[in-house]
C-alpha positions as CSV (number, residue, x, y, z in Angstrom):
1,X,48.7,66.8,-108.4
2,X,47.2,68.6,-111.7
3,X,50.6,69.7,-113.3
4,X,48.3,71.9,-116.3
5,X,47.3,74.4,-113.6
6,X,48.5,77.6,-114.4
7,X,49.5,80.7,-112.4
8,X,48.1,83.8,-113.7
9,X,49.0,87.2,-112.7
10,X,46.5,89.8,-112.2
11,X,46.8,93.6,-111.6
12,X,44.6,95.9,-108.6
13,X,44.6,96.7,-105.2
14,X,46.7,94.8,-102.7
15,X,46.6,95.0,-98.9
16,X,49.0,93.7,-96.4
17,X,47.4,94.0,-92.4
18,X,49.8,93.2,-89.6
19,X,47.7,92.0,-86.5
20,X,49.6,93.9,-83.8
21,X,50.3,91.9,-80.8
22,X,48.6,89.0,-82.0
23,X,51.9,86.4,-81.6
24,X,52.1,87.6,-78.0
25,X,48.4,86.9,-77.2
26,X,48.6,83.4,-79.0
27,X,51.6,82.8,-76.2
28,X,49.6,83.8,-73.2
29,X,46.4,83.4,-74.4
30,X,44.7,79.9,-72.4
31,X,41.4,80.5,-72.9
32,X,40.8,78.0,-75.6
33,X,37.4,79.6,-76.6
34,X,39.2,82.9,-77.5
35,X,41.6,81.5,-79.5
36,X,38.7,79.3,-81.3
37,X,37.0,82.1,-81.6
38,X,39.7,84.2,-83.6
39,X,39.9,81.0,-86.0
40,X,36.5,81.1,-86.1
41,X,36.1,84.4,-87.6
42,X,39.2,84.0,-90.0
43,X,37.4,80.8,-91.5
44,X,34.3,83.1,-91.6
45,X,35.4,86.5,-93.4
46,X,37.8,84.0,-95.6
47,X,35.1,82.1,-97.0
48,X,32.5,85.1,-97.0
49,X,34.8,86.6,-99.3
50,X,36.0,84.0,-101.7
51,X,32.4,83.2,-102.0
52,X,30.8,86.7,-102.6
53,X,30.9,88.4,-106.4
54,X,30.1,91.5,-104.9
55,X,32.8,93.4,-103.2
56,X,35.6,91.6,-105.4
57,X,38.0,91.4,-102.7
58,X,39.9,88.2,-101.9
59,X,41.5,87.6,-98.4
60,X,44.3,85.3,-97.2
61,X,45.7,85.0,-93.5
62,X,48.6,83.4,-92.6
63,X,51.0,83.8,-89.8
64,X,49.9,86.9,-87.9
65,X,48.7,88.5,-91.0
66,X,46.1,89.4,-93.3
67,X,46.5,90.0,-97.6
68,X,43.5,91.3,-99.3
69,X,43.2,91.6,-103.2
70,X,41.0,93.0,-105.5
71,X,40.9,93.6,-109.5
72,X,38.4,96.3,-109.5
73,X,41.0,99.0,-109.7
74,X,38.9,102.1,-108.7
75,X,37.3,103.8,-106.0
76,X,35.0,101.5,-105.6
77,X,37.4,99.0,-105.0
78,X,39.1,101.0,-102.7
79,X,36.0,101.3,-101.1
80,X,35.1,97.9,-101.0
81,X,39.1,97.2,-99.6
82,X,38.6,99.6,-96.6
83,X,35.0,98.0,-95.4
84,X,36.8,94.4,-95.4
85,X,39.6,95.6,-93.3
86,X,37.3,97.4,-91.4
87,X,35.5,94.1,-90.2
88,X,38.9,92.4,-89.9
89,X,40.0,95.6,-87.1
90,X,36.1,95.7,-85.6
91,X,36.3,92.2,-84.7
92,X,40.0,92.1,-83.6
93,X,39.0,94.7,-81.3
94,X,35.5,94.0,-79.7
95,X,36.9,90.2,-79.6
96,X,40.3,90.2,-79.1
97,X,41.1,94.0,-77.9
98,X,43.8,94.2,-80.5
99,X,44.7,96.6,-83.3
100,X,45.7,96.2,-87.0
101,X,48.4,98.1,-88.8
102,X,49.3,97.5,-92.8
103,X,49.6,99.0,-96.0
104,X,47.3,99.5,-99.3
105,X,49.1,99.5,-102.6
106,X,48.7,99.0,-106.6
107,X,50.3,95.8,-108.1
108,X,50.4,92.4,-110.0
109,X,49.3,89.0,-107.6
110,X,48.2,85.8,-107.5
111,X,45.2,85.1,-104.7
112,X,43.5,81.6,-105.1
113,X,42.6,79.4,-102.6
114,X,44.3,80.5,-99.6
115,X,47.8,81.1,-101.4
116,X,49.1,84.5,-102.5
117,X,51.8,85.9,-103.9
118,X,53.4,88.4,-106.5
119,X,55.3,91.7,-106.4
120,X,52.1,93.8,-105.3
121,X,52.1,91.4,-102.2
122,X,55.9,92.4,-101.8
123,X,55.2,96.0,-102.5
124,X,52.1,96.1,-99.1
125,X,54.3,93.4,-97.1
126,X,57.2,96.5,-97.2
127,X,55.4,99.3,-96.8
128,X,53.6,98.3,-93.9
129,X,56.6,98.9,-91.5
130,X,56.2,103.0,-92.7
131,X,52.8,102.4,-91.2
132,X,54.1,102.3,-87.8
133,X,51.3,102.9,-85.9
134,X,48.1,101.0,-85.7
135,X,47.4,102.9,-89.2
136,X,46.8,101.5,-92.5
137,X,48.5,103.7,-94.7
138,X,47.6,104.2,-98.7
139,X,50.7,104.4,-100.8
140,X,51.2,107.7,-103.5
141,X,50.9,105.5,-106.3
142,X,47.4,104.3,-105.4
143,X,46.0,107.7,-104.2
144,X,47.3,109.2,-107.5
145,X,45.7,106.7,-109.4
146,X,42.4,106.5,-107.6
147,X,42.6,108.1,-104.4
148,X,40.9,111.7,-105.0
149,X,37.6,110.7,-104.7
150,X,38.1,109.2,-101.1
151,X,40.1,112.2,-100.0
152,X,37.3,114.4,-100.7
153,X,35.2,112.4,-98.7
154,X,37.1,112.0,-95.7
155,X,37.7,108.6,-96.1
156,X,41.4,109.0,-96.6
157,X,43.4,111.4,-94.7
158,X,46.8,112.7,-95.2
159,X,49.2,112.1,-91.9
160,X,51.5,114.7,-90.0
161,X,54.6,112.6,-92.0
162,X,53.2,113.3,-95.3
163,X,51.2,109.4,-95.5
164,X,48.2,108.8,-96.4
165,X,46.1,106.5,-94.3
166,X,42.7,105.0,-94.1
167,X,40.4,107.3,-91.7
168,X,38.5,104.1,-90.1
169,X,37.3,106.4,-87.6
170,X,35.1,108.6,-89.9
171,X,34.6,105.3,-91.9
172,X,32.8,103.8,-88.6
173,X,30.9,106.8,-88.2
174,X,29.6,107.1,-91.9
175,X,28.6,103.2,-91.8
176,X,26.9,103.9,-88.3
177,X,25.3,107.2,-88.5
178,X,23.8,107.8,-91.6
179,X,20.0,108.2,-92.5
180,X,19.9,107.5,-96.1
181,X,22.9,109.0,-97.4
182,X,21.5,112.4,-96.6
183,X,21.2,113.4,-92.9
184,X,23.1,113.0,-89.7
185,X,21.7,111.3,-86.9
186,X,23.8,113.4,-83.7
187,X,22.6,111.1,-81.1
188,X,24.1,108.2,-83.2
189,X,27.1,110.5,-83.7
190,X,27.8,111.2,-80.2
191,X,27.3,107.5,-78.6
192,X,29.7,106.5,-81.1
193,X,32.4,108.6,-80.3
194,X,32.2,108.3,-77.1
195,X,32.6,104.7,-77.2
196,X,35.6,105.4,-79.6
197,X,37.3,107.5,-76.8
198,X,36.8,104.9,-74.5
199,X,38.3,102.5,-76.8
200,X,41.5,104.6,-77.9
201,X,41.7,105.7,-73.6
202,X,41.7,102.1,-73.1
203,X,44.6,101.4,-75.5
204,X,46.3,103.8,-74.6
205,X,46.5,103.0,-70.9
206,X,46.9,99.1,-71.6
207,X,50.4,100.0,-73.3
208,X,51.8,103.7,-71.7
209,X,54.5,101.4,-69.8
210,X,55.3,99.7,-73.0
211,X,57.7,100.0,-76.2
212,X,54.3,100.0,-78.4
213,X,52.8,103.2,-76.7
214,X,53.5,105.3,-79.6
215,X,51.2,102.4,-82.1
216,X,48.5,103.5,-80.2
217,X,48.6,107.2,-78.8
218,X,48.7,108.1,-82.2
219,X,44.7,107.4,-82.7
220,X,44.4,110.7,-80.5
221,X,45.5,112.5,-84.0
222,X,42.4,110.7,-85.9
223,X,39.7,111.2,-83.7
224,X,40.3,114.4,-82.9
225,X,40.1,115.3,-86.4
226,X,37.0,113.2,-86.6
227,X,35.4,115.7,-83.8
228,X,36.4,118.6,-85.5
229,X,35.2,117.8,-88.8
230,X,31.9,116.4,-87.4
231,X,31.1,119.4,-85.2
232,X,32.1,121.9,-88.4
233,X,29.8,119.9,-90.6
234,X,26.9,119.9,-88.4
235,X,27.4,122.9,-86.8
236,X,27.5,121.8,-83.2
237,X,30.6,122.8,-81.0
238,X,29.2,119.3,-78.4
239,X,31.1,117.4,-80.3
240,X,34.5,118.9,-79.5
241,X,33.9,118.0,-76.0
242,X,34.6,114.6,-77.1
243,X,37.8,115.1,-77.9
244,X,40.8,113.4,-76.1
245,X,43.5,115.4,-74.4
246,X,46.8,114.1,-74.7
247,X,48.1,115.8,-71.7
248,X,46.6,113.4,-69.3
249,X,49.1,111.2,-70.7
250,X,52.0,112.8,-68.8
251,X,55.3,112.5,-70.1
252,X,54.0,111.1,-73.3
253,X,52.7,114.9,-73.8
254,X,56.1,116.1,-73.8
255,X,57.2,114.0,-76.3
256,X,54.6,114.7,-78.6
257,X,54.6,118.7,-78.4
258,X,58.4,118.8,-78.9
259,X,57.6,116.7,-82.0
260,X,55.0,119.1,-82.8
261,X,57.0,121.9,-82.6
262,X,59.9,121.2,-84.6
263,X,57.4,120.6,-87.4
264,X,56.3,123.9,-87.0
265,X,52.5,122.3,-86.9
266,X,49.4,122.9,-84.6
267,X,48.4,120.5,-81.9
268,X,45.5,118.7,-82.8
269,X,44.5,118.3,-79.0
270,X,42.6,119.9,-76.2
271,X,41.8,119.3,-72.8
272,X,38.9,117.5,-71.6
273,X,35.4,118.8,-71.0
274,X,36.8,122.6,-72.5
């Protein structure tokens, strides 16, 4: 053991992503190839990342967790912070059909070789429980410092309890249906909703009987804002028959209105097909 080497603080964007459900699918999970599969990737994205110079971002798992790091204190950075998570939450899904939920904050760390630490890691490992849905929520101080630029863009929303969060939804459809950063492609646009309703419908249904429905009905609130703001921007009222009603959810609805209405703010739902 090399006693010289030092620990060395740095300062930037620190990320702390909860893998919901993911101790209760190691439990019943006996598919071995599954599992391998989920180590697999974490090997992968791991090493793609400690060994690329060009995003910046560092990633550790353990546990049921993921922790992300970057210096580049920015937008970019940012930027660079929300595509990694959003391979981590793409794969978790299309493999594993589970969700993420975590935090994104400013703070000192230490991120080398599979070990991190530091207060910024405290600072995302405690604000991740006021994500509590499958959200990952940017904190005030990092959307003050370099947040702006992402809010104008849509990348960065801010939530119904005053949080910001990370708008993976729009994110997926800017990575997916661009033509060279200019134009729009709708058919792109549409097939990709879709298959996002059928996703968050999917979710939804899995856990209605459970404790964890509200993690997931919450994604209605995203993607219906997605829909609006796509079919406003291109000027096609199509895409708003994409969005997801809540009332099919039944007693969920009821829930969700009276929440609504004692915040005095508009449902962001409508029924199907209208």
């Amino acid at each position: 053991m090399d006693e010289n080497v030092t620990c060395n603080y740095e300062r930037g964007i620190v990320a702390f992503i909860d893998v919901l459900g993911f101790s209760n699918y190691i439990k019943h999970e006996h598919n071995p190839e599954m599992v391998n599969d989920l180590f697999i990737f974490m090997k992968k994205i791991i090493y793609l990342y400690s060994t690329s110079k060009l995003s910046g971002v560092k990633i550790a798992f353990f546990s049921d967790s993921f922790i992300l790091t970057t210096t580049n204190l920015s937008a970019e950075g940012l930027s660079a912070m929300m595509a990694a998570t959003y391979m981590i939450q793409t794969h978790l899904y299309s493999k594993l059909k589970l969700c993420a939920r975590g935090a994104v904050t400013v703070g000192n760390f230490y991120n080398n070789d599979n070990v991190a630490f530091g207060d910024g890691i405290i600072s995302a490992y405690e604000n991740e429980k006021y994500a509590k849905y499958a959200r990952i929520i940017i904190t005030q101080d990092l959307v003050n410092l370099i947040g702006n630029e992402l809010i104008e863009k849509s990348l960065i929303e801010k939530d119904i309890d005053g949080l910001y969060y990370y708008n993976f939804i729009y994110f997926e459809l800017v990575d997916a249906c661009r033509e060279n950063n200019k134009n729009w492609n709708k058919d792109i646009v549409r097939d990709n909703l879709s298959r996002k309703r059928i996703e968050i419908d999917f979710l939804i249904r899995k856990h209605i009987n459970t404790l964890y429905i509200d993690k997931y009905i919450w994604l209605v609130t995203p993607f219906n804002k997605v829909c609006y703001e796509i079919s406003e921007l291109l000027n096609d009222k199509e895409f708003e028959n994409i969005l997801i009603d809540i009332k099919v959810y039944n007693w969920w609805f009821s829930i969700f209105e009276g929440l609504f209405k004692v915040l005095e703010l508009p449902l962001m739902f409508k029924p199907l097909g209208c």
